[in-house]
C-alpha positions as CSV (number, residue, x, y, z in Angstrom):
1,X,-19.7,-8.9,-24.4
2,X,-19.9,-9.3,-20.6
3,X,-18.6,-12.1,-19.3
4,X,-19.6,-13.5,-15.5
5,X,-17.6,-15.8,-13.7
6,X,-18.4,-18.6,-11.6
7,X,-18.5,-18.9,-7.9
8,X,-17.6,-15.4,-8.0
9,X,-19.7,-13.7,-9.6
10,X,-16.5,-11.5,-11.3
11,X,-18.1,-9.5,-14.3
12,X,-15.2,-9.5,-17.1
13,X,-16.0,-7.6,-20.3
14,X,-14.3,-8.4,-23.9
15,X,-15.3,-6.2,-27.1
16,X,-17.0,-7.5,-30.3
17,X,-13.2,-8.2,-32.0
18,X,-11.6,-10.6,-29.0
19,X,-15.4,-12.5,-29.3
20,X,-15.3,-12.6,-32.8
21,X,-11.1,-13.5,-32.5
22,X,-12.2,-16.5,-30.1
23,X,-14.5,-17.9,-32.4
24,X,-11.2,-17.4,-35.2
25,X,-9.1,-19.2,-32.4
26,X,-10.8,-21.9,-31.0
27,X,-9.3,-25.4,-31.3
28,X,-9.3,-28.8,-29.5
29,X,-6.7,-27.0,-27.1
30,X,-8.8,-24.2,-26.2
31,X,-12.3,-23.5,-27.6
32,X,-13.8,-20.0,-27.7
33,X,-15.8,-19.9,-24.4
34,X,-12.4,-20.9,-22.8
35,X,-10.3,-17.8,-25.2
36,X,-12.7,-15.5,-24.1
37,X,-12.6,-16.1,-20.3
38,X,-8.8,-16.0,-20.8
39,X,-9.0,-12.4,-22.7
40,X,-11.7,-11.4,-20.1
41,X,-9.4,-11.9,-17.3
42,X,-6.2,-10.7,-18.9
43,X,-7.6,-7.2,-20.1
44,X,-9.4,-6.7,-16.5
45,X,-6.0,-5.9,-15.4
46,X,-4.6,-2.0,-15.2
47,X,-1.8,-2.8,-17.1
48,X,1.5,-0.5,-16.9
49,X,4.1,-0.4,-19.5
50,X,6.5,-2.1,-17.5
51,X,4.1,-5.1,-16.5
52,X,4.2,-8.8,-18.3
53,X,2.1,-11.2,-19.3
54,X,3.7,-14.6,-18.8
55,X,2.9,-18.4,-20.1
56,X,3.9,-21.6,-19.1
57,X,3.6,-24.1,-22.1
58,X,3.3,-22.4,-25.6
59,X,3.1,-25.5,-27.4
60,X,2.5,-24.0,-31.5
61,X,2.3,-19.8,-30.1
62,X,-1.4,-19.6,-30.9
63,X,-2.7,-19.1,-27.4
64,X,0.2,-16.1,-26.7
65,X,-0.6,-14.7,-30.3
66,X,-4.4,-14.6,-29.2
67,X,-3.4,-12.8,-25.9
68,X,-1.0,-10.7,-28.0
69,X,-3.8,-9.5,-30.7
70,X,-6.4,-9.0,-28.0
71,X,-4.4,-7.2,-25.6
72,X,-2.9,-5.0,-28.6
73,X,-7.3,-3.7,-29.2
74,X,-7.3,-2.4,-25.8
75,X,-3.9,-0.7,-26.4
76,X,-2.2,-2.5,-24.4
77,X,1.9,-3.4,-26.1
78,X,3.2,-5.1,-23.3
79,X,5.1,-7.8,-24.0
80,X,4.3,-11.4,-23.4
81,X,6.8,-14.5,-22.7
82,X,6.3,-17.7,-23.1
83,X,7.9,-20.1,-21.5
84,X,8.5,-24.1,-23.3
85,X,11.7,-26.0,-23.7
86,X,9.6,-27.3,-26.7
87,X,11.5,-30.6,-28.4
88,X,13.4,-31.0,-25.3
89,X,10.6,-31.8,-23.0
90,X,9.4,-35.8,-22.6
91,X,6.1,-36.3,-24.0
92,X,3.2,-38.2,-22.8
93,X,-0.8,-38.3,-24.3
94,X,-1.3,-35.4,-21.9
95,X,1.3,-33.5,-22.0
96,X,2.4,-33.0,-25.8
97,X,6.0,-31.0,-26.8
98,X,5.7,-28.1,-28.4
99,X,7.3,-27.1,-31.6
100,X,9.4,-24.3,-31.5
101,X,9.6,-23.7,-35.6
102,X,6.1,-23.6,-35.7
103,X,6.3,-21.0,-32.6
104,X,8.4,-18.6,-34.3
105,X,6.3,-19.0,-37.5
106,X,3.2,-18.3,-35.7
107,X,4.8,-15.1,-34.5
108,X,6.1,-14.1,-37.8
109,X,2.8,-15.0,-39.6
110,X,0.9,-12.3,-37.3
111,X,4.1,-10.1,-36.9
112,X,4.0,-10.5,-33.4
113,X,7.6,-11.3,-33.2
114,X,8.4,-7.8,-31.3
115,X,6.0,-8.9,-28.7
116,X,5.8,-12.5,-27.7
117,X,9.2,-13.8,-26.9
118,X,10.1,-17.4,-26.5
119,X,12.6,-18.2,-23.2
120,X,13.7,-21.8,-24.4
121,X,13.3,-23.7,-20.9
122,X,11.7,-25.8,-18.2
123,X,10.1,-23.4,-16.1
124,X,11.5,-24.0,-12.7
125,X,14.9,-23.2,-14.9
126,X,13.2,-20.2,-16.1
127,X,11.3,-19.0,-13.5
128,X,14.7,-16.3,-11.9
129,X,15.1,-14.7,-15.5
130,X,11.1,-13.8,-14.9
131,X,11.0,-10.5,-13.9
132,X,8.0,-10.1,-10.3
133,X,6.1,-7.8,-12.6
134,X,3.7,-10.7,-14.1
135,X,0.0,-9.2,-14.4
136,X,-1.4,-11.9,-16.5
137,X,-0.3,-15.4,-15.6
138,X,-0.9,-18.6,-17.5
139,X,-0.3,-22.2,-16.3
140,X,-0.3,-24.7,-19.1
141,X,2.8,-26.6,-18.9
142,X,2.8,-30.6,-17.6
143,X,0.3,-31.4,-16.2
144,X,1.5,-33.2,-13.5
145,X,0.4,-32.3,-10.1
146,X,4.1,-31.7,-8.7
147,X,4.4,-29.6,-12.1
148,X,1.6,-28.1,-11.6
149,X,2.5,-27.1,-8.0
150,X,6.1,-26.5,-8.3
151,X,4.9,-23.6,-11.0
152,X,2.6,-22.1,-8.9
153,X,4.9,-22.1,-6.0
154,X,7.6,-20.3,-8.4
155,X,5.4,-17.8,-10.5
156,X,2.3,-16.7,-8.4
157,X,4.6,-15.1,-5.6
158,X,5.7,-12.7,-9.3
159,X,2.1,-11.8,-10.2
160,X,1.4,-7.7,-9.1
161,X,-1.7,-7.1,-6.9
162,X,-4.8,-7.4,-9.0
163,X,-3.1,-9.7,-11.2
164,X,-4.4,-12.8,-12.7
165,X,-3.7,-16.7,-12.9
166,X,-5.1,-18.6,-15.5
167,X,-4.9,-22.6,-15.1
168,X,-5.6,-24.6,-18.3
169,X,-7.0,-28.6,-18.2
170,X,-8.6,-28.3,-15.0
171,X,-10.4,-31.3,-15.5
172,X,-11.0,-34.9,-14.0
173,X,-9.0,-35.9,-17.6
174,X,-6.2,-34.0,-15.3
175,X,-6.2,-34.9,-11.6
176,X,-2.9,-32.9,-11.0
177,X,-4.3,-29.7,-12.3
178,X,-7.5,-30.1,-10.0
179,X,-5.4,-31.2,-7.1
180,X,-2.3,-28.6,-7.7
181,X,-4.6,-25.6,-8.1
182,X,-7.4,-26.8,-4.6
183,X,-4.7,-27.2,-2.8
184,X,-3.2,-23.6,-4.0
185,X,-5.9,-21.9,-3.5
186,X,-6.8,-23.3,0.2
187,X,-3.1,-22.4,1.4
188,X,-3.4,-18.6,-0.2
189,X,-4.3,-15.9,1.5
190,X,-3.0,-13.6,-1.5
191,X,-5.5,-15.4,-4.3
192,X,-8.8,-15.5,-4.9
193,X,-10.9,-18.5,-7.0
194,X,-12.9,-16.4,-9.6
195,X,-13.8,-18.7,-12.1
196,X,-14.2,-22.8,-12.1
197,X,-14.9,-24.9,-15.2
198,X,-12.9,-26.6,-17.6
199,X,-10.3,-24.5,-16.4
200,X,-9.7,-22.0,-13.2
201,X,-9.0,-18.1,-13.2
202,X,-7.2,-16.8,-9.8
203,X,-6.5,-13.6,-8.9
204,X,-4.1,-11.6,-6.5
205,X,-6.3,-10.2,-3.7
206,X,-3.5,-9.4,-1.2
């Protein structure tokens, strides 16, 4: 299934199992069109053995376990961390705490536990334990625009050439996304806007 994205014009292509896993995934978090931009994106990249994919807010696992599975039918093991101080972080209609038992089952359900490891933190705390060899980067943590921007600031300058952003809830329901990612991508000269909908796709140009 090709996949084009929007101003860009980026062509993205995902095969018959990641469409077929999207539809499997899909939820009131992320729905299938959303899953299948995010596994377009993440298996564009020329992955190395050495390079990570990285996520900021896990919440239950099920997003990482979808990267995990789709990344694992292009032959791709790399690892994938996911960052989420879970219980510990306040919680607010938009911003929900994620459940770290429920995490780990996810990844023992799908034996993915080899694969997708949880780093137990805020992500500002987190970010110098994250290696700068990021090539897939997700951004759905609070949603709060100095959140929002204080990630970016932290984790984008890790992601390797050609790499990929992908920013969750960019939405008027979300005026901090919106505004955190605009003004990111105006100020960059390394990142290009691929894709803008319900949520935004970046990627390293320079």
């Amino acid at each position: 299934m090709e996949l084009t994205f929007t101003p860009s014009g980026f062509v993205a292509t995902i095969p018959d199992t990641v469409v077929k896993r999207a539809d499997e995934y899909s939820s009131v978090m992320m729905d299938n069109a959303e899953l299948s931009c995010l596994a377009g994106a993440a298996l564009a990249f020329p992955w190395t053995p050495d390079a990570l994919a990285v996520e900021i807010g896990s919440y239950e696992g099920t997003t990482a376990a979808f990267l995990a599975e789709s990344m694992f039918d292009a032959g791709h093991l790399n690892h994938i961390i996911s960052i989420d101080p879970f219980e510990r972080a306040p919680t607010s209609p938009g911003n929900p705490a994620g459940k770290y038992e429920v995490y780990l089952k996810t990844m023992h359900d799908r034996g993915l536990e080899d694969r997708c490891v949880p780093l137990v933190a805020f992500s500002h705390h987190a970010a110098p334990a994250v290696p700068d060899r990021i090539g897939f980067l997700i951004v759905d943590g609070n949603h709060e625009f100095e959140s929002v921007q204080q990630d970016l600031a932290l984790y984008a300058p890790k992601v390797l050439p050609g790499g990929f952003i992908f920013l969750d809830d960019y939405t008027e329901a979300y005026p901090g996304v919106v505004r955190a990612t605009d003004e990111f991508v105006e100020a960059s000269a390394d990142f290009t806007l691929l894709h803008k909908s319900w949520f935004a796709i970046l990627q390293r140009t320079g």
